[in-house]
C-alpha positions in Angstrom: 41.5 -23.0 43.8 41.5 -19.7 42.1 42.5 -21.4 38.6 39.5 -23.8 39.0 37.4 -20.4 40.0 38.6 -18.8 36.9 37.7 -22.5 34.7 34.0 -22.4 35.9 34.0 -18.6 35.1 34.8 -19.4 31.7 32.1 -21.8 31.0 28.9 -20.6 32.6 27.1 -19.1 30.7 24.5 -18.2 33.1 25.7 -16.9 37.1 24.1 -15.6 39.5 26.7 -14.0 42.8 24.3 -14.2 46.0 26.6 -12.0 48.9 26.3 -10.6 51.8 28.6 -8.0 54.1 32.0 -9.9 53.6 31.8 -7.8 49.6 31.5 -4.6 51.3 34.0 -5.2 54.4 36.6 -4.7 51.7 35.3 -1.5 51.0 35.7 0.1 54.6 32.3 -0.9 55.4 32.0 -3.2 59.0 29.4 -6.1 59.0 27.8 -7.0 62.3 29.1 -9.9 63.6 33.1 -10.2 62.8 34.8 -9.1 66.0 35.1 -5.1 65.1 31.0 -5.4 63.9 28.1 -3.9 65.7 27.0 -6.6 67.6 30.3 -6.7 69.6 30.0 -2.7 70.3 28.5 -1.3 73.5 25.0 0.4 73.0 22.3 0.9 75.5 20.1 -1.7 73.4 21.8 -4.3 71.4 21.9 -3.5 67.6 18.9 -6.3 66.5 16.6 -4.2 68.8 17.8 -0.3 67.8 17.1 -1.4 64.1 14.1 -3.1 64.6 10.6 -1.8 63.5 9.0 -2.1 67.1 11.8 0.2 67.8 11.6 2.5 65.1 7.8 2.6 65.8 8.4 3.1 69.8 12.0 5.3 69.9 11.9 6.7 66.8 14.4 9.8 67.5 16.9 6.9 69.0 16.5 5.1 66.0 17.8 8.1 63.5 20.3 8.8 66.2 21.5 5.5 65.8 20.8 4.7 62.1 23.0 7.7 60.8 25.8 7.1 63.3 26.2 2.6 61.9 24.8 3.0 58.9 25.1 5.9 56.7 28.7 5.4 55.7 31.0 7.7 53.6 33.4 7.4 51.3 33.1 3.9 50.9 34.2 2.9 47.1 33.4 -0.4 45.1 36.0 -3.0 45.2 37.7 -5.7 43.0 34.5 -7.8 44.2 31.9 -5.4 43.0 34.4 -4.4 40.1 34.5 -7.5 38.2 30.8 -9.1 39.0 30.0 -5.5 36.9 33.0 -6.7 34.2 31.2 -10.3 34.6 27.9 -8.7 33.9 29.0 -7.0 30.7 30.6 -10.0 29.5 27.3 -11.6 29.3 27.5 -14.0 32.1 26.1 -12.5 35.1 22.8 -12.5 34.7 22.0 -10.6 38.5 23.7 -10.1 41.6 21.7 -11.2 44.9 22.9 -8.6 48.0 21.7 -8.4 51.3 23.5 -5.2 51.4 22.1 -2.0 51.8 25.1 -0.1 50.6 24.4 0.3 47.1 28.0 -0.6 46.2 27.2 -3.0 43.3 25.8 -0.4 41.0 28.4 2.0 41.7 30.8 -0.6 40.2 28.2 -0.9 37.1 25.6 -3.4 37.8 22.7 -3.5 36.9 21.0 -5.9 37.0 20.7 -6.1 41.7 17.9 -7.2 43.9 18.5 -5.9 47.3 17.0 -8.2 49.7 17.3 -6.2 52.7 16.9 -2.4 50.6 19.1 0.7 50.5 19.9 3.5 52.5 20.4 5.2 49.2 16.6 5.3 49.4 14.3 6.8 51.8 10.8 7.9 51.5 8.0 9.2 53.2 6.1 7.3 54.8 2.9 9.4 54.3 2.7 10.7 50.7 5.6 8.5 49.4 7.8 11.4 48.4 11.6 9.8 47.8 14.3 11.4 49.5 18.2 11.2 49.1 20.8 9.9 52.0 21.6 13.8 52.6 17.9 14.3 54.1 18.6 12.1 56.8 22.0 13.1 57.8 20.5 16.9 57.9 17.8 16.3 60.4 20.1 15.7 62.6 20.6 19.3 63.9 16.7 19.7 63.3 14.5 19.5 66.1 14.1 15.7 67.9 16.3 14.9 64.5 13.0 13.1 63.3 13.1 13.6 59.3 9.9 14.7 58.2 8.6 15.3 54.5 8.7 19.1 53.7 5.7 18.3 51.6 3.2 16.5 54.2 5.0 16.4 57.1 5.6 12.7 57.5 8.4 11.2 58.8 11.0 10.0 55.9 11.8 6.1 56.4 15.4 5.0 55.0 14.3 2.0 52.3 15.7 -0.6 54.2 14.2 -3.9 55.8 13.9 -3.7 59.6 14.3 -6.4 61.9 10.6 -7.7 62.4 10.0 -6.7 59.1 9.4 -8.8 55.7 11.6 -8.9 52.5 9.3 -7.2 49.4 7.9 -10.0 47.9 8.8 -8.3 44.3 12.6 -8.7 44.9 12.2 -12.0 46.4 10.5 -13.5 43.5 13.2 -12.0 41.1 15.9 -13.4 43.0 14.7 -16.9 42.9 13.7 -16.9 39.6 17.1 -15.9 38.7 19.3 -18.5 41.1 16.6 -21.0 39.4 17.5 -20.9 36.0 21.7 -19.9 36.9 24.1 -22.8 36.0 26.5 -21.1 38.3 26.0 -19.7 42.1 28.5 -18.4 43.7 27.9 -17.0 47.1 30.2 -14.7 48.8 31.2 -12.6 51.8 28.0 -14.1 54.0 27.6 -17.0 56.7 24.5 -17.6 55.7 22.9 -16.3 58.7 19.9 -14.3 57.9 16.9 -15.8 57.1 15.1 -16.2 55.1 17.6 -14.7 52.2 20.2 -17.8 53.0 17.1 -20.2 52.1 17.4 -18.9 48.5 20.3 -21.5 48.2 17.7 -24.0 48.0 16.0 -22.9 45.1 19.6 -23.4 42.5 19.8 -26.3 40.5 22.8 -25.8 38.6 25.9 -27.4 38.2 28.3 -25.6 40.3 28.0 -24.0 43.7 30.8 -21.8 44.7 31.2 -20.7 48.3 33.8 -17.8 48.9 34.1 -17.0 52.6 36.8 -16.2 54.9 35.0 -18.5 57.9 32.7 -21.7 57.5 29.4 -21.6 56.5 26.3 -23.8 56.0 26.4 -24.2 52.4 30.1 -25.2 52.6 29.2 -29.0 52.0 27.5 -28.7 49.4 29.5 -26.7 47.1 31.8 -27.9 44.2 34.8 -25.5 45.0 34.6 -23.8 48.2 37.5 -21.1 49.1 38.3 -19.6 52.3 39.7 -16.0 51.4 38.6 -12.8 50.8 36.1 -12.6 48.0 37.8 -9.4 46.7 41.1 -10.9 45.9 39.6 -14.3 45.0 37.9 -12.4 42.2 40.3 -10.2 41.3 41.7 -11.7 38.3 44.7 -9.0 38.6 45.4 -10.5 42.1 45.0 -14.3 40.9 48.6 -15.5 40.9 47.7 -19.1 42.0 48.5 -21.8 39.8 
């Protein structure tokens, strides 16, 4: 399976990688529902309801409590996932990556070309007068007051740039993201279960000729793909690691 990965690497000439938290989980990073994610931790609310905008809006000092605790991580490094969709990229044949991670892994390995459906916590801004504001801000408002972080310009609080539950993708990014699975010949979508609408209904919009689903458990899409492999997506695409005949 890896050799006929590599074959339909060769030829495309225009790929597009749509993933989700399996690519990061190699980096040290948990996802939510394997076994060891959040939703299988002990909270007083369940995780869908401590990072959703009702309860941002409603518990806000819970919320930062909570959101720098699961989701500001550190030290977590790009791996041979993120490493060669970057190589792929500079080759001339990844034309964008599709994440609905928020861990800004992708351009640390060297891409450039990412639309993050679901944002960053690299990002965070004001939500008064729009002022951005680095991870750091966040995590230093903790020992500050109700550990609310506010703008030291206007005062407002200083929202991380990510996409809440209860909130909608930016219509921006979405439109990029289909335009560019649209026109790929090549979609391969790794380290997700297809879970999360409406980002997993993008698969809908890719006409190409070959579908490529790399995921360690089942997912919808896995019917209609052309090569479909069930192991890690950073030694799958590891072409150092790609012994397999």
């Amino acid at each position: 399976m890896i050799r006929a990965l590599e074959e339909i690497l060769a030829e495309t000439k225009n790929m597009v990688f749509f993933g989700g938290a399996g690519v990061s989980t190699e980096s040290g990073i948990p996802d939510f529902r394997s076994v060891d994610g959040l939703y299988h931790q002990k909270f007083k609310y369940p995780p869908e309801t401590m990072l959703s905008h009702s309860f941002y809006e409603r518990h806000t000092d819970e919320f930062y409590d909570f959101y720098r605790q699961k989701l500001i991580v550190h030290g977590a490094k790009p791996n041979a996932a993120h490493l060669r969709l970057a190589a792929l990229e500079r080759e001339g044949k990844c034309k964008a990556v599709v994440t609905q991670n928020i861990d800004g892994l992708h351009q640390a390995a060297g891409s450039r070309v990412v639309y993050e459906l679901h944002g960053s916590t690299l990002r965070n801004y004001c939500t008064r007068c729009g002022k951005f504001f680095p991870v750091s801000f966040i995590e230093d408002a903790a020992g500050v007051g109700d550990g609310i972080p506010r703008c030291d310009e206007c005062g407002g609080i200083v929202k991380p740039d990510v996409v809440l539950y209860e909130e909608g993708l930016d219509e921006q990014t979405m439109e990029n993201a289909v335009n560019a699975i649209r026109k790929a010949d090549t979609l391969i979508v790794g380290g997700t279960s297809l879970a999360v609408y409406p980002a997993a209904g993008l698969l809908r919009y890719f006409r190409g000729d070959n579908l490529v689903v790399i995921n360690k458990q089942p997912t919808s899409a896995d019917a209609m793909a052309n090569l479909l492999i069930h192991e890690p997506i950073g030694r799958t695409l590891d072409p150092n690691d790609n012994v397999e005949a």
